[in-house]
C-alpha positions as a printed Julia matrix, in Angstrom:
410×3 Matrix{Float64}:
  -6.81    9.65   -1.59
  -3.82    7.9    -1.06
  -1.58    5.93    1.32
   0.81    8.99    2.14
  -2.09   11.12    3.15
  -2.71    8.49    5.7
  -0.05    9.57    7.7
   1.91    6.3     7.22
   6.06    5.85    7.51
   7.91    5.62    4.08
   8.35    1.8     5.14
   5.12    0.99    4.88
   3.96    3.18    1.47
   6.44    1.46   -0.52
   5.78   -1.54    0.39
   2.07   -1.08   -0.53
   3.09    0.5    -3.61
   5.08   -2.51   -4.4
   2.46   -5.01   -3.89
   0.45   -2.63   -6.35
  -1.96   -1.02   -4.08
  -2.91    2.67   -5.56
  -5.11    3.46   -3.19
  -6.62    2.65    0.22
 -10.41    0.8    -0.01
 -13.07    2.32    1.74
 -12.45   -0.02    4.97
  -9.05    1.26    4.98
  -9.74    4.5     4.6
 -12.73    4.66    7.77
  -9.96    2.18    9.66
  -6.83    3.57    9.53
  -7.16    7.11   11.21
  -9.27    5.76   13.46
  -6.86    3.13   14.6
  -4.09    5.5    14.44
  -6.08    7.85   16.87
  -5.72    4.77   19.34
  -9.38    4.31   19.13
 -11.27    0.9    19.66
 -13.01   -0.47   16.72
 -15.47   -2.79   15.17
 -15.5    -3.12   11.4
 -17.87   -4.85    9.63
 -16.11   -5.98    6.49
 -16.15   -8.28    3.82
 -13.58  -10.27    2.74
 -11.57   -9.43   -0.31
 -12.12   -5.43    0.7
  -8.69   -5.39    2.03
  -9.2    -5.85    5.94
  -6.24   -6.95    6.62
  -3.84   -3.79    5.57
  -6.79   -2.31    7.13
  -5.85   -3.01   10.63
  -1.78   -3.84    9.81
  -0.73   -1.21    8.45
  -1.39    1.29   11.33
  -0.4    -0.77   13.61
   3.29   -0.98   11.99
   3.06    2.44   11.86
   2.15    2.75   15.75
   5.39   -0.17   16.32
   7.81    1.11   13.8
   9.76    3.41   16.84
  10.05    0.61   19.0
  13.49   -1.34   17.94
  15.72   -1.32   21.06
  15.81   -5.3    22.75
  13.71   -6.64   25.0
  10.92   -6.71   22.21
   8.03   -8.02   24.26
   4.72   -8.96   22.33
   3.03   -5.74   21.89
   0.48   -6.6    19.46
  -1.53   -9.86   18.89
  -3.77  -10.59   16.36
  -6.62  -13.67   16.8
  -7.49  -15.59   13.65
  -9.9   -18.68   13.66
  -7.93  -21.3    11.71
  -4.5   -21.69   10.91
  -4.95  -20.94    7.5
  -5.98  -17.32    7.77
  -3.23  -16.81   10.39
  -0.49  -17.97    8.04
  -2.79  -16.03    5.59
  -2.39  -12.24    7.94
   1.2   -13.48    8.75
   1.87  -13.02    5.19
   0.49  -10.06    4.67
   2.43   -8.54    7.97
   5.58   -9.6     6.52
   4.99   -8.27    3.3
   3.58   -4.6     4.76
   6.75   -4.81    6.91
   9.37   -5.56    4.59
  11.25   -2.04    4.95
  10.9    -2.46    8.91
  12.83   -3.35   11.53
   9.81   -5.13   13.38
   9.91   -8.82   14.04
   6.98  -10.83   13.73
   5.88  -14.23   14.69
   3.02  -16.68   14.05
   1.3   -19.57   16.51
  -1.28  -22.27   15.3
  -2.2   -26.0    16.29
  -1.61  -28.85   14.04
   2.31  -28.5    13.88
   5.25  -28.95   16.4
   5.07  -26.05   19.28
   9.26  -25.9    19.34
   9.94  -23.7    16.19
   7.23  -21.13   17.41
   8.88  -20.62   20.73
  12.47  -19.86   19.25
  10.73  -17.07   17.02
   9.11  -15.85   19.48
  11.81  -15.82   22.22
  13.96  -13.98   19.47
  11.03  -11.53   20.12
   8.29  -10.61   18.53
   6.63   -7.47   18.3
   3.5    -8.59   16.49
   2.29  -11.87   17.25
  -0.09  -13.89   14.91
  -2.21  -16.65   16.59
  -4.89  -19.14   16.93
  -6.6   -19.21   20.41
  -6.28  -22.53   21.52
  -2.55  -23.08   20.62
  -2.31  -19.27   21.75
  -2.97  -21.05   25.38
  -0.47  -23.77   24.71
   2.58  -20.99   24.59
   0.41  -18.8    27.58
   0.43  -22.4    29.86
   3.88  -23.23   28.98
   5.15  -19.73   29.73
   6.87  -19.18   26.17
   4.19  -16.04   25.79
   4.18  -13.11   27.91
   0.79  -10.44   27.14
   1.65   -8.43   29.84
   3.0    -5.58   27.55
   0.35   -5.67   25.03
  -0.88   -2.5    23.37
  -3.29   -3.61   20.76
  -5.48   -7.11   20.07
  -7.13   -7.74   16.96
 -10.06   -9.96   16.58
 -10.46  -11.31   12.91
 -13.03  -12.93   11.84
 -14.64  -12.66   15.53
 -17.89  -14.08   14.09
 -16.47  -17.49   12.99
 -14.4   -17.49   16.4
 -17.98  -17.72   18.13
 -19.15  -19.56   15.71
 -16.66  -22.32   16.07
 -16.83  -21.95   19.88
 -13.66  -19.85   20.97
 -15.69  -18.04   23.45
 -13.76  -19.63   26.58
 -10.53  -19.2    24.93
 -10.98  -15.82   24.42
 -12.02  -14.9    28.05
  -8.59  -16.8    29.11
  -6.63  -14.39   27.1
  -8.42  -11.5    27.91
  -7.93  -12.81   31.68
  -3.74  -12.27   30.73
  -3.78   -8.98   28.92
  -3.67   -5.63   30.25
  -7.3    -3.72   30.63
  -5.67   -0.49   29.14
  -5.42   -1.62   26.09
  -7.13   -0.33   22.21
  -8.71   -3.6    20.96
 -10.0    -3.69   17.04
 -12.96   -6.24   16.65
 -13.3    -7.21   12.16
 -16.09   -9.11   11.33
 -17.85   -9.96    7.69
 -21.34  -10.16    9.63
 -22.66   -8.67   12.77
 -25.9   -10.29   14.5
 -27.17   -9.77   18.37
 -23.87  -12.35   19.5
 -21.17   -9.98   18.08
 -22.62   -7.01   19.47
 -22.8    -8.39   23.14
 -19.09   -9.4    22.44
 -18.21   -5.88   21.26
 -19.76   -4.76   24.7
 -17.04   -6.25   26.43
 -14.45   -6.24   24.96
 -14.75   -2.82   23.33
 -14.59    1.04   25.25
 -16.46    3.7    23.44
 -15.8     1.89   19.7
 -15.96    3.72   16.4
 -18.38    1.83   14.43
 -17.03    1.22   10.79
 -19.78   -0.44    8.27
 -18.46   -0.1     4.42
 -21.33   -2.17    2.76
 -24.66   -3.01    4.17
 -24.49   -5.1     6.89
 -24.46   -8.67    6.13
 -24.36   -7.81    2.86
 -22.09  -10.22    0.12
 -19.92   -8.48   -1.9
 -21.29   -6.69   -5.12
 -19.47   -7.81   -7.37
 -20.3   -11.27   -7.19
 -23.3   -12.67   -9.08
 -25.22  -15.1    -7.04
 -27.08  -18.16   -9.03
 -29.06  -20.09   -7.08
 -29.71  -24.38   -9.02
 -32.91  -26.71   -7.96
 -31.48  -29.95   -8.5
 -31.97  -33.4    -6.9
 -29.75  -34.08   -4.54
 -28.16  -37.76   -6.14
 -27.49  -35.75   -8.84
 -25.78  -32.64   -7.66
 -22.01  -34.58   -8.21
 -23.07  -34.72  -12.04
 -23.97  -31.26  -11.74
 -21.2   -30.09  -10.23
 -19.14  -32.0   -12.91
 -21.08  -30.72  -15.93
 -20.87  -27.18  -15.16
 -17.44  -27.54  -14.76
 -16.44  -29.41  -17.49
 -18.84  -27.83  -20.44
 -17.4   -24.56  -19.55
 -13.94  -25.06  -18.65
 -13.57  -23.54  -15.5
 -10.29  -23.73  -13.57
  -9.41  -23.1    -9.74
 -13.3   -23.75   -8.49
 -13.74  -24.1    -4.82
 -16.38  -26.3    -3.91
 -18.5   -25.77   -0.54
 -19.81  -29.06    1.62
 -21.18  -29.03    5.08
 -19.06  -32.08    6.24
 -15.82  -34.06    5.66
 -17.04  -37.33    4.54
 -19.24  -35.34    1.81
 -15.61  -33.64    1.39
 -13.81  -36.55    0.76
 -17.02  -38.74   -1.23
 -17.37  -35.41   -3.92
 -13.67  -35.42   -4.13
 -12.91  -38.73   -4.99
 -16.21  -38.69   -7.48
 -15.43  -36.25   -9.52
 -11.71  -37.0    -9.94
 -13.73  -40.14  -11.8
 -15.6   -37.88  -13.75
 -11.72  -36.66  -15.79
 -11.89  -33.13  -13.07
  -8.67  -32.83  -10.92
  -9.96  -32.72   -7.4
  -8.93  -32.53   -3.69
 -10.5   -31.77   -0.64
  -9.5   -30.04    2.43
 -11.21  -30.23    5.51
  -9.7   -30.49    9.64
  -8.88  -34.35    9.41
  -6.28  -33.66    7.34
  -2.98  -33.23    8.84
  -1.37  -29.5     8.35
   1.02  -30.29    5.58
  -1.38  -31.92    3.57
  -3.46  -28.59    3.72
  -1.32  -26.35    3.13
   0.41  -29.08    0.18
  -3.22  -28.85   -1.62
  -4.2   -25.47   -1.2
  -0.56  -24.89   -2.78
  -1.24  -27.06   -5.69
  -4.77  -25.23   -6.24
  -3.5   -22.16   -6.38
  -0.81  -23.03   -8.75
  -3.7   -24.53  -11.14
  -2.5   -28.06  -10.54
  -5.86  -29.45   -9.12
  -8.9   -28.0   -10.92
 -11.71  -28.0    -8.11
 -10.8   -27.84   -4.51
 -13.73  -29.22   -2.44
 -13.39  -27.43    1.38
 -15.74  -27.21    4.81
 -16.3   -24.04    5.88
 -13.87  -23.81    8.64
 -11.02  -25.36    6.52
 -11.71  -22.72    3.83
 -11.09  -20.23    6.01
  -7.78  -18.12    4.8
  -8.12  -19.04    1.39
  -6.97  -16.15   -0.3
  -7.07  -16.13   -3.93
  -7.43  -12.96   -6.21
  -8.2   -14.57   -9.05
 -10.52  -16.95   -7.95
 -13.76  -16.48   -9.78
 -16.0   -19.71   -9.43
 -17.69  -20.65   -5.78
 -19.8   -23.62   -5.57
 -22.13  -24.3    -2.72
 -22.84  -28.21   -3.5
 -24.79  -27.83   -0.53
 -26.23  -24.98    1.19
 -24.76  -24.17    4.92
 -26.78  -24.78    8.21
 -25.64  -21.22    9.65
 -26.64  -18.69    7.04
 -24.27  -16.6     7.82
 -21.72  -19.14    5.98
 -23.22  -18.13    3.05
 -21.32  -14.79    3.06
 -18.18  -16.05    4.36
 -18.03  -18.84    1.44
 -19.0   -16.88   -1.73
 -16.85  -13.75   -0.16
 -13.6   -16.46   -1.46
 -15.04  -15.16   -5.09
 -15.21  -11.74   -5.92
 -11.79  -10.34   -4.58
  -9.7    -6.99   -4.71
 -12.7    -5.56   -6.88
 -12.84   -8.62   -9.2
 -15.56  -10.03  -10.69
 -17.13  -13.63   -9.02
 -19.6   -16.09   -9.96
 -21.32  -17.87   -6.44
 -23.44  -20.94   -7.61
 -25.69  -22.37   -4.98
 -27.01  -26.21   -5.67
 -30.43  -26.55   -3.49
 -32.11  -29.75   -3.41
 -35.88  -29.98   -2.86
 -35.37  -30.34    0.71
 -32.67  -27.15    1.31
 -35.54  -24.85    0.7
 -35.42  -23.87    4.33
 -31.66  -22.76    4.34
 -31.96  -20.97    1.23
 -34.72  -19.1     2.69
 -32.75  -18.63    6.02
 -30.01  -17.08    3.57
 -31.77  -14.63    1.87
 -33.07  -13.22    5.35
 -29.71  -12.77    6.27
 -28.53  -10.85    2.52
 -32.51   -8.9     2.74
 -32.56  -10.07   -0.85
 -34.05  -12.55   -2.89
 -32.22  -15.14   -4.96
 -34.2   -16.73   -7.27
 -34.22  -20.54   -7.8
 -33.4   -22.1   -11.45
 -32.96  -25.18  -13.5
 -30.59  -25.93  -15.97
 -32.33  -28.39  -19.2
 -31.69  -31.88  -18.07
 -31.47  -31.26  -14.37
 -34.74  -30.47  -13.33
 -35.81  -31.57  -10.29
 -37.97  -35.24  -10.21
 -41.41  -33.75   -9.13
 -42.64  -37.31   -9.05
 -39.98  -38.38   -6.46
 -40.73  -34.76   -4.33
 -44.23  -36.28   -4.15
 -43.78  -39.34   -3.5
 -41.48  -37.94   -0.35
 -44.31  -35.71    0.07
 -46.74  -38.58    0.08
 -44.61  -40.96    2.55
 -44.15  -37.88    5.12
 -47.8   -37.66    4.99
 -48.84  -41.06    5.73
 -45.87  -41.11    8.05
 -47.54  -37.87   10.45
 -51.42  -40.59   10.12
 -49.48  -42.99   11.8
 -48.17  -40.6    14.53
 -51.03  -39.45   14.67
 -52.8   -43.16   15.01
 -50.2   -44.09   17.28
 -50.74  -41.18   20.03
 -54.65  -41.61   19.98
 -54.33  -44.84   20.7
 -51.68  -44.0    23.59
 -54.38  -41.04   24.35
 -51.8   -39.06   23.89
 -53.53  -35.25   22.63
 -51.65  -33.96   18.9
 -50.96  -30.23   19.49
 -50.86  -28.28   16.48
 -48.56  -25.0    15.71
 -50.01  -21.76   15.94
 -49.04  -20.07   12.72
């Protein structure tokens, strides 16, 4: 199969075939009729499977007639963060090269001013964040009212990061005749009751099992203590010469501490994470993907948009509280059919989230030790030890108090 069978413009297959794409992916192949039908969707895909053309491409195609002024906003497309909506902007303007269709982008963190002269130019296809997507709505520089199609990328990490509200505002503006396409690397019980209303009568579109990571990335999985996951992280590095590494943490201040660390250990590294003002993430990520910093050290939500091809080392230096993270961050490896490496550093006391992970994947990933970083099973039971004397005291304390201990049932 191929783009032209697709029943896409001219426009749009030489632009793919420009960028090099030969043939659709299997998301793109499920997606694209559908879409083009005018049918609601909800796609569970992965990243790096080519979502985006996925859901851009038709609608171009479904836009392309429409070139006489007033060009209201008759497409909008929802990202999480600002970086994957730059990220999809890209990508529209690219896809649309040979068009006549204007486009225009909205996120937070930069002035409001140059987004309201694109748009007032008008915009066919509008790319934006939700919250500064309510900035333009309140100050009246954004008018829905002529909307034909929403798109909901990455809908799981727009719950996730609490966008719930924000969405119901915007839904609260839009027409209800409208075909609304729903993307989203994992599906659990929350996504589904979203689909419920937002969608009508969806076509269901699952590529890959769900919640499944991509294939073609191996998974390692590293005990290690954690005061000595930094010289970890370093050594791996270092002994093997990896370039372009991205580096997982669950906070900033780890972020920033890891960063600064291992920039003493001779590796090039930044981080990236929300505190930092908009041009100094998009300055890094630009530096990282020219090779100029080595190791790029990111929070999950920050990460978010990264879009490398050739990136092919993930590190989790520490394993994410929402499992579902998991897929998100190694899915940054692995890209456009490459191959990936995803190395996971568990301390003694992750065990719990790695377990929580590999109930989301249905798989097992087996733990390891590299010589000269095993684990300090005198410390783990000497931890062990002071938990246990710590529950005799409890438990002292509440007799004493007469207060009854209640065990778990199993």
């Amino acid at each position: 199969m191929n783009f032209s069978s697709l029943a896409l413009d001219k426009s749009l297959t030489d632009a793919v075939k420009t960028l090099g794409y030969t043939a659709p992916t299997p998301i793109q192949q499920q997606a694209i009729p559908a879409i083009l039908e005018g049918k609601d969707i909800m796609a569970g895909a992965q990243t790096g499977t080519g979502k985006t053309a996925a859901f851009a491409l038709p609608i171009l195609q479904q836009l392309i007639k429409y070139t006489d002024a007033p060009r209201p906003i008759r497409a909008l497309v929802l990202t999480p963060t600002r970086e994957l909506a730059q990220q999809v902007y890209k990508s529209f303007l690219r896809y649309a090269e040979n068009t006549q269709l204007n486009l225009a982008v909205a996120y937070g963190g930069v002035s409001i001013n140059p987004q309201i002269s694109a748009i007032e130019k008008g915009a066919d296809i509008l790319i934006a964040t939700p919250g500064r997507l309510l900035d333009h709505m309140t100050k009246g520089s954004v008018d829905l009212s002529q909307l034909q199609t929403i798109v909901f990328d990455e809908a799981d990490r727009m719950l996730d990061m609490g966008f719930k509200d924000e969405i119901n505002r915007i839904l609260s503006r839009v027409p209800n005749k409208r075909q609304t396409l729903l993307f989203s690397a994992t599906f659990d019980e929350t996504i589904f009751k979203l689909s419920k209303t937002l969608l009508n009568n969806p076509v269901l579109i699952e590529v890959n099992d769900r919640n499944a990571a991509a294939s073609q990335v191996e998974q390692l999985v590293y005990t290690v203590d954690r005061d000595r996951k930094r010289e970890l992280t370093s050594f791996l590095i270092g002994s093997k010469n990896w370039k372009q590494v991205l580096i997982f943490t669950r906070t900033k201040q780890t972020a920033d501490e890891l960063a600064k660390e291992m920039c003493k250990d001779g590796i090039q590294t930044q981080s990236i994470h929300g505190d930092k003002s908009q041009g100094a993430r998009e300055r890094v990520l630009a530096e990282f993907k020219q090779g100029k910093i080595r190791a790029l050290v990111a929070t999950d939500v920050a990460a978010r948009g990264i879009d490398i091809i050739d990136l092919k080392y993930v590190i989790n230096y520490e394993l994410p509280y929402v499992a579902e993270d998991y897929i998100h961050r190694i899915g940054r490896t692995g890209r456009a059919g490459n191959a990936g490496l995803a190395i996971s550093l568990m301390s003694p006391s992750e065990k719990g989230l790695l377990e929580a992970v590999e109930k989301v994947l249905d798989s097992v990933l087996l733990p390891q030790w590299l010589p000269g970083y095993e684990p300090d099973l005198t410390k783990q039971n000497q931890t062990a030890k002071r938990s246990s004397k710590g529950k005799q005291k409890q438990h002292a304390r509440n007799k004493a108090l007469g207060i009854k201990s209640t065990k778990k049932r199993s």
